[in-house]
C-alpha positions in Angstrom: -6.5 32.1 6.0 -3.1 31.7 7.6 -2.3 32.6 11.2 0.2 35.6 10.9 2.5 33.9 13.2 2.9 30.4 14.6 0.8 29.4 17.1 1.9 28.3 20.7 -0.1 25.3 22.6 -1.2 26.3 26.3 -3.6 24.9 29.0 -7.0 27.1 29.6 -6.5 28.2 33.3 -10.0 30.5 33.3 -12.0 33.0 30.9 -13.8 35.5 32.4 -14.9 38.9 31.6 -15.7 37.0 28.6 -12.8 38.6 26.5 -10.1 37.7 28.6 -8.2 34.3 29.3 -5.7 33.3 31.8 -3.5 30.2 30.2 -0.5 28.2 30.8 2.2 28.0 28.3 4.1 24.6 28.0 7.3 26.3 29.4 5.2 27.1 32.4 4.4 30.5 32.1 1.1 32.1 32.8 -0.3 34.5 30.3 -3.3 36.2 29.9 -4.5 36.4 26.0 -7.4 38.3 24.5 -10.5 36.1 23.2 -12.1 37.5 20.5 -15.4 36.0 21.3 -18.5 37.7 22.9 -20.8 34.5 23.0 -20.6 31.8 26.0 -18.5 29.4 24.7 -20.4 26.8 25.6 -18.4 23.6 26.2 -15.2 25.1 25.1 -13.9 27.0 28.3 -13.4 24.3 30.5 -10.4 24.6 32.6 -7.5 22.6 31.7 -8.6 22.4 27.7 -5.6 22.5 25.6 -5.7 25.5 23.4 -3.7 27.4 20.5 -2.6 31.2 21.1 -1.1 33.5 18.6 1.7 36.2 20.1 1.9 39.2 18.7 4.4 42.3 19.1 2.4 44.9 17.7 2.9 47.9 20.7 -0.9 49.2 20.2 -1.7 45.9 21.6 -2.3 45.5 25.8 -2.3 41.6 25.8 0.3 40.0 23.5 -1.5 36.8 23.0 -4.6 35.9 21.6 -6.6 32.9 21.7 -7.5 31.2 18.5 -8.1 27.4 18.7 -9.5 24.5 20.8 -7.4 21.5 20.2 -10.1 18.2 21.2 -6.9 16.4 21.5 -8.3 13.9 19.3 -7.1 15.0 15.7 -10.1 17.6 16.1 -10.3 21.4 16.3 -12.9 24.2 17.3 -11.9 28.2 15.8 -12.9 30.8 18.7 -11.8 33.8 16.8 -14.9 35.2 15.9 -13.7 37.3 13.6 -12.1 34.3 11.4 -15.0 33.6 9.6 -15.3 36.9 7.5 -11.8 36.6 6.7 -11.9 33.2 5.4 -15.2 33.2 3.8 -13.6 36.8 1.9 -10.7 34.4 0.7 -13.5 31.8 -0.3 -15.3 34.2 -2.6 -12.1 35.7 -4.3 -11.4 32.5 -5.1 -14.6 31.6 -6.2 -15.3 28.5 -4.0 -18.9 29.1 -3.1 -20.8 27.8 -5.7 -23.4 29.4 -4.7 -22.2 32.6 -5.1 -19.5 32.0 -7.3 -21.2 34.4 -10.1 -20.6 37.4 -8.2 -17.3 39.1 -9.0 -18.0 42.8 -6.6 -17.1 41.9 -2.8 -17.8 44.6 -0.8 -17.6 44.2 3.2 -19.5 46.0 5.7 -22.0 48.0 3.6 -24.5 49.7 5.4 -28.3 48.3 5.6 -31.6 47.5 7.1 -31.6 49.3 10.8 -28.0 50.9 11.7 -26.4 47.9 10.7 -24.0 46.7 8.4 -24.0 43.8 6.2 -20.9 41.7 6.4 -20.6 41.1 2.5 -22.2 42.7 -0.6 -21.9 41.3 -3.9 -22.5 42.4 -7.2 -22.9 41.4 -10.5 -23.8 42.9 -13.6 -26.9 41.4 -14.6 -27.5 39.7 -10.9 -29.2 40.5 -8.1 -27.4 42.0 -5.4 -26.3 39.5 -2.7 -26.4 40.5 0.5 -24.4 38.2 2.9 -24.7 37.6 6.4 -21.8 35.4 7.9 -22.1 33.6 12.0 -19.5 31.5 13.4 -20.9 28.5 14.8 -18.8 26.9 17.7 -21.1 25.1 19.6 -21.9 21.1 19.6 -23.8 19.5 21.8 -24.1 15.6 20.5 -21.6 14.4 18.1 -21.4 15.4 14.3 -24.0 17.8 14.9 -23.2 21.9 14.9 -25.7 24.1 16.2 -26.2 28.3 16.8 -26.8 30.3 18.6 -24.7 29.3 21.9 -26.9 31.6 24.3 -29.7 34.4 23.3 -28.4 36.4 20.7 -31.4 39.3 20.2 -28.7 40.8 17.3 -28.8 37.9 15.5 -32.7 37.9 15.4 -32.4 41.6 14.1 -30.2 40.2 11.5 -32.8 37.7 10.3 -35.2 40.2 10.2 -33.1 42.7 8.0 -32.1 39.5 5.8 -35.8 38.7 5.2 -36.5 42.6 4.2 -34.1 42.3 1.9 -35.5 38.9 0.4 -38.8 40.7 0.4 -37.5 43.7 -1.8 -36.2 41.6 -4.9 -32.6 40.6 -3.6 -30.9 38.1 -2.8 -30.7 37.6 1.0 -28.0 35.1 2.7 -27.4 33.6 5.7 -24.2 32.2 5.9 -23.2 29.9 8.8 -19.6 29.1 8.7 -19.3 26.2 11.2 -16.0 26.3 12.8 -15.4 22.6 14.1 -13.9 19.8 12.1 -16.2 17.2 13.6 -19.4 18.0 12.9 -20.9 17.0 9.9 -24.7 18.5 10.2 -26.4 21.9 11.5 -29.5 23.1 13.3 -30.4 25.8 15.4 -30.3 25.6 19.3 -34.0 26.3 19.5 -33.8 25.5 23.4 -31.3 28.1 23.7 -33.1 30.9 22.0 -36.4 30.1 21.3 -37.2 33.8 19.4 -34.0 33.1 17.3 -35.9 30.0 16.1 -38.9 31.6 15.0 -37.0 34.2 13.5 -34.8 31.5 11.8 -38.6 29.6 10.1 -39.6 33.3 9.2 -37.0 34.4 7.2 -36.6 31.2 5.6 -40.5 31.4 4.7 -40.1 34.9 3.0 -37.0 33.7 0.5 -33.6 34.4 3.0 -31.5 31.6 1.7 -29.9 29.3 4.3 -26.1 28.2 3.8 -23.8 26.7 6.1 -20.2 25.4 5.5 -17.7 23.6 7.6 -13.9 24.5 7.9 -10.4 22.6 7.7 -8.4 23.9 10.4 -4.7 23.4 11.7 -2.7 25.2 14.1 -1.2 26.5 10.8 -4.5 27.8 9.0 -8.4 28.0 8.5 -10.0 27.3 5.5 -13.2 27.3 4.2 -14.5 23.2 4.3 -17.6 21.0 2.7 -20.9 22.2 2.7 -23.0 21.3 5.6 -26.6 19.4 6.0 -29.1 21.9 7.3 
């Protein structure tokens, strides 16, 4: 998934009203972008990070930036778009690079489901179960080489477990996907101390048949695409 225009580096001056940034441009200007993340960013909103905007020009648009990237200044990135990881995990299925659900040739986003909500992907295959897909982007890492979710209580993404597991319990297939976006960690688990109920959800719908994936990415200020498969 490519960025629709060049990015532009800027120093983090503050987030707050968690979907709004104030950042400094390397000309010197002060913008404020949109950040298309609800969670807490933990670790990544430090004043002063270096980050990646995108500009746009599109007139429907309030804020003409938006944020996109944590640059670790260390050859290492961190996504922030949360909206990334259904777009590049779309791409990844077209182009059948899940192995695991590289059978499936039907790719239907946002089907409806389970409790007023929407699945993110379902696919279908003649003579296949239906897969039904649920995608997070994981942002958060605590000790190095290791990616964990949730980043703060996420009571939604319980729900989602929950619907996953009725799923598995009817005769389909039932998917987690977490689509780690950091290019230094090599290894998942979930931030139990974070969200304790999201853990016991987590052990309960692995116990009846949700199936568990989780990928890295490969990201550049030019593009993010779907990586390597991650431990679990």
């Amino acid at each position: 998934m490519r960025f629709q225009t060049p990015l532009a580096p800027a120093r983090l001056i503050r987030r707050y009203k968690r979907f709004l940034a104030d950042c400094r441009l390397e000309d010197g200007r002060e913008v404020t972008a949109h950040c298309a993340n609800p969670g807490s960013m933990l670790g990544l909103a430090e004043p002063g990070t270096k980050i990646w905007l995108e500009p746009n020009d599109d007139p429907k648009k309030k804020l003409k930036w938006g944020w996109r990237l944590v640059d670790h200044e260390n050859g290492h990135f961190t996504g922030v778009d949360t909206s990334v990881p259904n777009r590049a995990l779309k791409a990844a299925l077209e182009a059948g690079e899940v192995p695991e659900l590289a059978a499936y040739r039907t790719i239907r986003p946002e089907v409806k489901y389970g409790r007023n909500s929407r699945i993110d992907f379902l696919l279908q295959q003649d003579g296949l179960p239906d897969a039904w897909v649920e995608v997070k982007s994981v942002t958060l890492s605590r000790q190095p080489g290791l990616a964990e979710f949730p980043d703060s209580v996420t009571a939604r993404g319980a729900k989602h477990l929950g619907e996953l597991a009725e799923m598995a319990q009817s005769g389909h297939r039932a998917v987690m996907f977490y689509l780690v976006q950091r290019t230094d960690c090599a290894t998942f688990t979930i931030a139990r101390d974070l969200d304790p109920a999201y853990g016991v959800a987590f052990d309960k719908a692995r116990q009846m048949g949700v199936e568990l994936l989780c990928y890295g990415t490969r990201i550049t200020p030019d593009d993010i695409t779907l990586g390597p498969g991650l431990c679990l």
